[in-house]
C-alpha positions in Angstrom: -5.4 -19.0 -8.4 -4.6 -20.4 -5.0 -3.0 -19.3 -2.1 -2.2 -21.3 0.9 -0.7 -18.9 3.8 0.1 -22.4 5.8 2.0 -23.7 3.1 2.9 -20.2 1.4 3.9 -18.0 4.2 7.4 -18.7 6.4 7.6 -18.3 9.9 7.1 -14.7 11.2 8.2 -15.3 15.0 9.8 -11.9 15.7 9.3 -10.3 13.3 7.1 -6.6 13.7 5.2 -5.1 10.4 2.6 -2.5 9.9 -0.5 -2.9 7.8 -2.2 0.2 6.7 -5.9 0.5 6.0 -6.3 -3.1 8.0 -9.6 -2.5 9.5 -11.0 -4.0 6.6 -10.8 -5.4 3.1 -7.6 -6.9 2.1 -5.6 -5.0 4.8 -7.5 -6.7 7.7 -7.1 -10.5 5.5 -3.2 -9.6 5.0 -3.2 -8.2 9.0 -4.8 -11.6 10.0 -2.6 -13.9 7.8 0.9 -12.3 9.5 -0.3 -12.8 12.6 -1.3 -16.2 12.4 2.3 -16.8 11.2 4.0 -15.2 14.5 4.6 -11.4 13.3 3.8 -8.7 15.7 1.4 -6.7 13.8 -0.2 -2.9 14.0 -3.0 -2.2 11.9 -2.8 1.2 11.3 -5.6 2.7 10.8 -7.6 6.0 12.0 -10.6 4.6 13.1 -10.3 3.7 17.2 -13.6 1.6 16.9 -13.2 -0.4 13.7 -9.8 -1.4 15.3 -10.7 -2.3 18.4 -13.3 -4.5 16.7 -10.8 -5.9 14.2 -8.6 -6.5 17.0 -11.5 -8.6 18.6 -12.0 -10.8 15.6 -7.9 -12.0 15.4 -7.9 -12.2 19.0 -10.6 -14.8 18.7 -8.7 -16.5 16.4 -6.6 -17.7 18.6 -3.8 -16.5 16.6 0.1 -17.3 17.2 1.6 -13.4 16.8 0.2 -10.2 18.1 -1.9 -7.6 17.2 -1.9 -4.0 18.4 -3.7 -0.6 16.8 -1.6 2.1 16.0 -3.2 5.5 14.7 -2.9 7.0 11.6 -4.6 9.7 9.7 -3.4 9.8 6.3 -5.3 12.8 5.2 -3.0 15.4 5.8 0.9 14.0 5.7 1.6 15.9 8.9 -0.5 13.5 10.7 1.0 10.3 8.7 4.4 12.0 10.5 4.0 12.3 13.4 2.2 8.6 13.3 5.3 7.2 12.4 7.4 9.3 14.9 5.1 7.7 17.5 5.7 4.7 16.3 9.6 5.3 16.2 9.0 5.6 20.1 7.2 2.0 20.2 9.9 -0.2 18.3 13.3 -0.8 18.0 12.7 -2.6 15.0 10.4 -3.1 11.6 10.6 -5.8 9.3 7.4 -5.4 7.1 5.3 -2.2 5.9 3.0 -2.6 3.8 1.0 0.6 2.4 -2.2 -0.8 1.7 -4.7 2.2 2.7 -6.1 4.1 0.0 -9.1 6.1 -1.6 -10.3 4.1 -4.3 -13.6 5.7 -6.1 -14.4 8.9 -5.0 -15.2 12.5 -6.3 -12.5 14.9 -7.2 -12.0 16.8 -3.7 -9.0 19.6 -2.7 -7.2 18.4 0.4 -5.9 21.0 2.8 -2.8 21.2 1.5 -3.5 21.7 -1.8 -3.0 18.4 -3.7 -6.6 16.5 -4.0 -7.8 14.0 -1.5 -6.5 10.8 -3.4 -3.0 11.9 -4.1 -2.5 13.1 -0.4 -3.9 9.8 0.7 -2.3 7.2 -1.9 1.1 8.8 -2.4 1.7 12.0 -0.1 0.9 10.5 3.3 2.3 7.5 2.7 5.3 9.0 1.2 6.1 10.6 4.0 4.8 8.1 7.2 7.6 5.4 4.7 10.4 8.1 5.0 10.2 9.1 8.8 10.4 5.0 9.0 13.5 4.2 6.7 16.3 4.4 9.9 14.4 1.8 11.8 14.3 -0.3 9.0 17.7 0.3 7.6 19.1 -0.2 11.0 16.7 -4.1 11.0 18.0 -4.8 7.8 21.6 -4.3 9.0 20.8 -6.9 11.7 21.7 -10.9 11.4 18.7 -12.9 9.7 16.2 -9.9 8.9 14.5 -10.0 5.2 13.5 -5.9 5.2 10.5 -5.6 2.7 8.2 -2.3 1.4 5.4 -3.5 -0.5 2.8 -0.6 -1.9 -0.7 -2.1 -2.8 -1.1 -0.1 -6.6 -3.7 -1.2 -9.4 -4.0 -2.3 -12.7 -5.2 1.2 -13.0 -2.0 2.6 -13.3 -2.4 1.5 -16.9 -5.2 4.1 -17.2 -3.0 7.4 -17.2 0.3 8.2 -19.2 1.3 11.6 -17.3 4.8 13.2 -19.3 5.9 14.7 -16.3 5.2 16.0 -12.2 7.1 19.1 -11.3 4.2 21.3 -10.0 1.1 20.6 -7.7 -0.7 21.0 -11.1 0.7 17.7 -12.3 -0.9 16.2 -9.2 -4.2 17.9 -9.8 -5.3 16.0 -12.1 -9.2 16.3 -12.9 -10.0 14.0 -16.4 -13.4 16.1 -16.1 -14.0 15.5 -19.8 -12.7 12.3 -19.8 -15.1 8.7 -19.5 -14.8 7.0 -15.9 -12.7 10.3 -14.5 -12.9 8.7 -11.1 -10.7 6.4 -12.0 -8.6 7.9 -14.1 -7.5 9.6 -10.8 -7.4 7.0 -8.8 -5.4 5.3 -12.0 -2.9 8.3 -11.1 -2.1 7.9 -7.7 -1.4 4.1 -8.3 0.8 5.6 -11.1 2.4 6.9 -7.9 2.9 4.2 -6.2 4.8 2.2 -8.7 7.1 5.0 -9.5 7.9 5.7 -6.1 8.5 2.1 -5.2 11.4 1.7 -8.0 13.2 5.0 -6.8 12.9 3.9 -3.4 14.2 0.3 -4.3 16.6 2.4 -6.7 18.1 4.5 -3.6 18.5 1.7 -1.6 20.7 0.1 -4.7 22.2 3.0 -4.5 23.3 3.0 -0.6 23.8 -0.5 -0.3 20.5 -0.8 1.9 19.5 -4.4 1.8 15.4 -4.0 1.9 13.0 -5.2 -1.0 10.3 -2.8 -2.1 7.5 -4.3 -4.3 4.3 -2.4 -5.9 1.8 -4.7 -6.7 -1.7 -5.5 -8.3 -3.8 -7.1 -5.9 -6.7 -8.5 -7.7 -10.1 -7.7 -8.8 -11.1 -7.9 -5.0 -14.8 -7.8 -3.2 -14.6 -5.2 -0.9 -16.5 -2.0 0.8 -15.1 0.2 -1.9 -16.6 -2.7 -4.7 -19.8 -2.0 -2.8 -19.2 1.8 -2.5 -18.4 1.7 -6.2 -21.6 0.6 -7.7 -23.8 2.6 -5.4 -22.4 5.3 -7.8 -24.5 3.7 -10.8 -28.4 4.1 -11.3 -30.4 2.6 -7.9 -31.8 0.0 -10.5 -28.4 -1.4 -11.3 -27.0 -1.4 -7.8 -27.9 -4.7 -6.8 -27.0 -6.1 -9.9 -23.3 -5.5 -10.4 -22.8 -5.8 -6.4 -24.1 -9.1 -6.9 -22.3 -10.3 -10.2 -19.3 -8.6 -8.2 -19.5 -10.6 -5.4 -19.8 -13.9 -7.9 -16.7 -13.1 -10.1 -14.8 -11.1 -8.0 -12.2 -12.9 -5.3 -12.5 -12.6 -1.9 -10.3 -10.4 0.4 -8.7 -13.8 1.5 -7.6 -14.0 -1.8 -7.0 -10.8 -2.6 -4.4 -10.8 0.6 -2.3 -13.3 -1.4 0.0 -11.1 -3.3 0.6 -8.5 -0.5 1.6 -11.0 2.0 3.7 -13.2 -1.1 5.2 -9.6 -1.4 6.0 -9.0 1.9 7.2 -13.0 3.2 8.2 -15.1 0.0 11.5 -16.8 0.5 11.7 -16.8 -3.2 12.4 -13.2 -3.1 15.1 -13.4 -0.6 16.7 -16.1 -2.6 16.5 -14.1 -5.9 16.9 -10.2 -4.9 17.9 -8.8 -8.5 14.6 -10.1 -9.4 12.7 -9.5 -6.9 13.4 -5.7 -6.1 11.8 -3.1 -6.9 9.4 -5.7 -8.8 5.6 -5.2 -9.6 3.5 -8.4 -8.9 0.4 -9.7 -9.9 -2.3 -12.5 -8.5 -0.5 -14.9 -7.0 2.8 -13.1 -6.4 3.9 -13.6 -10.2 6.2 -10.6 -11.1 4.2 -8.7 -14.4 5.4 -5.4 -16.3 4.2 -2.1 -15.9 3.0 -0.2 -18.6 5.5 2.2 -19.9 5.1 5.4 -18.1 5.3 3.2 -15.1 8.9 2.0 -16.1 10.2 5.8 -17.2 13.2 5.7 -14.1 13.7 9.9 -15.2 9.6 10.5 -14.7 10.3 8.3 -11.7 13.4 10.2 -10.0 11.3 13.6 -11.2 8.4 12.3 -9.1 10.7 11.9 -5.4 12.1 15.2 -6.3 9.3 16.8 -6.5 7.2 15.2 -3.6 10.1 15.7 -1.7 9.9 19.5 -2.3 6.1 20.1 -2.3 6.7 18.3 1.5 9.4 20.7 2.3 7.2 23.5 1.3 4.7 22.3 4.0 7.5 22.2 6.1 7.7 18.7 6.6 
């Protein structure tokens, strides 16, 4: 699979986008690439020091665009709010967003409001820190020239789980306990999210007339922190083993990047828009089908409603 930003990627001169979780990994590679094409970029993340540093290493580069940090704290969605009311005060317009930050592996673990840690942080937060956006990018859409796009990084794990319904904070709650690999049967959850969410927001914008693409996506089996983090959970003994046959099969975040940014730039979207929106891609930028639950538009619609709601409880 190749991918060639140079040759790939259109001009971004202009243009202003927001890449989640882009201190490292595939957020930082898809940060860097937009950058190098002209786009104003903010990697928003919450860590002050990793972005400085990552700020450090495209500034080095020599890179065409510009790069700025811009805080956000996506574990509780009051704090992805008022990031993206901060950010309303920065901009007067956004072209590309790209929710990319997420909790991969990790134990089951009760966020503050309620809902556990990787649903607040994979669907919740970014729910929310999207919606609060929506004017500013409805109103750059509306403008001469623009190509508007959402793209949500999801997973092949989305496959994993087959959920009949989410209309109570149990239906987020999700444990698997008794189930093999539960870990990622929850993380296969909130990517569950993610697709569901995208079509309804792609559905809405149908809907209102709103010309912005959203895409969910599969990104790759991709070498990361969290491929490291993942096998540290295995016996000491085996550790170094599947980090290294990882590393060996596994594509690099450069690679992984391709899909996000074919996502959030190809010209072969904005040429073919019935096609494109509210599509689900796969390595490099082909469009692939979701499994079933993933394509249920009622389970879909059920999900906004009731994320809108548990929000409204938190009065947000």
């Amino acid at each position: 699979m190749k991918f060639d930003p140079a040759k790939d990627v259109p001009d971004l001169d202009g243009r202003v986008a927001i890449v989640t979780g882009s201190t490292s990994g595939i957020g930082f590679a898809v940060a860097q690439v937009l950058v190098r094409k002209g786009a104003k970029v903010y990697l928003a993340a919450r860590s002050e020091e990793k972005a400085k540093a990552c700020l450090k290493r495209i500034d080095e580069g020599h890179e065409k665009g510009t790069v700025e940090w811009h805080y956000l704290d996506l574990s509780d969605p009051a704090l992805a709010k008022k990031s993206a009311e901060e950010f309303l005060a920065k901009e007067q317009r956004l072209d590309i967003l790209i929710n990319n930050a997420a909790v991969v592996v990790a134990d089951y673990k009760m966020g503050s409001r309620g809902i556990q840690e990787i649903i607040t942080v994979n669907h919740f937060s970014p729910f929310i820190f999207t919606n609060i956006l929506l004017p500013l990018m409805k109103s750059t859409a509306a403008l001469p020239d623009t190509d508007v796009r959402i793209v949500n990084v999801s997973s092949g794990a989305h496959m994993f789980v087959s959920p009949k319904q989410f209309k109570t904070k149990d239906d987020f709650n999700m444990t698997y306990e008794k189930e093999w690999f539960a870990t990622m049967k929850r993380y296969g959850l909130s990517k569950l999210l993610n697709v569901l969410w995208t079509k309804e927001l792609q559905r809405r914008f149908t809907e209102e007339g709103v010309d912005i693409t959203c895409i969910s996506l599969h990104p790759g089996t991709v070498f990361t922190e969290n491929t490291v983090n993942t096998a540290k959970r295995f016996p000491s003994f085996l550790q170094p083993i599947l980090i290294s046959l990882s590393r060996m099969t596994m594509m690099s975040p450069t690679q992984g990047a391709g899909t996000p940014v074919l996502a959030a730039t190809s010209q072969e979207a904005k040429k073919n828009p019935e096609k494109y929106k509210g599509a689900y891609m796969e390595p490099m930028g082909k469009i692939s089908k979701v499994s079933k639950t993933a394509a249920n538009a009622a389970l879909a619609q059920e999900l906004w409603t009731t994320t809108e709601t548990l929000l409204n409880e938190m009065d947000l």
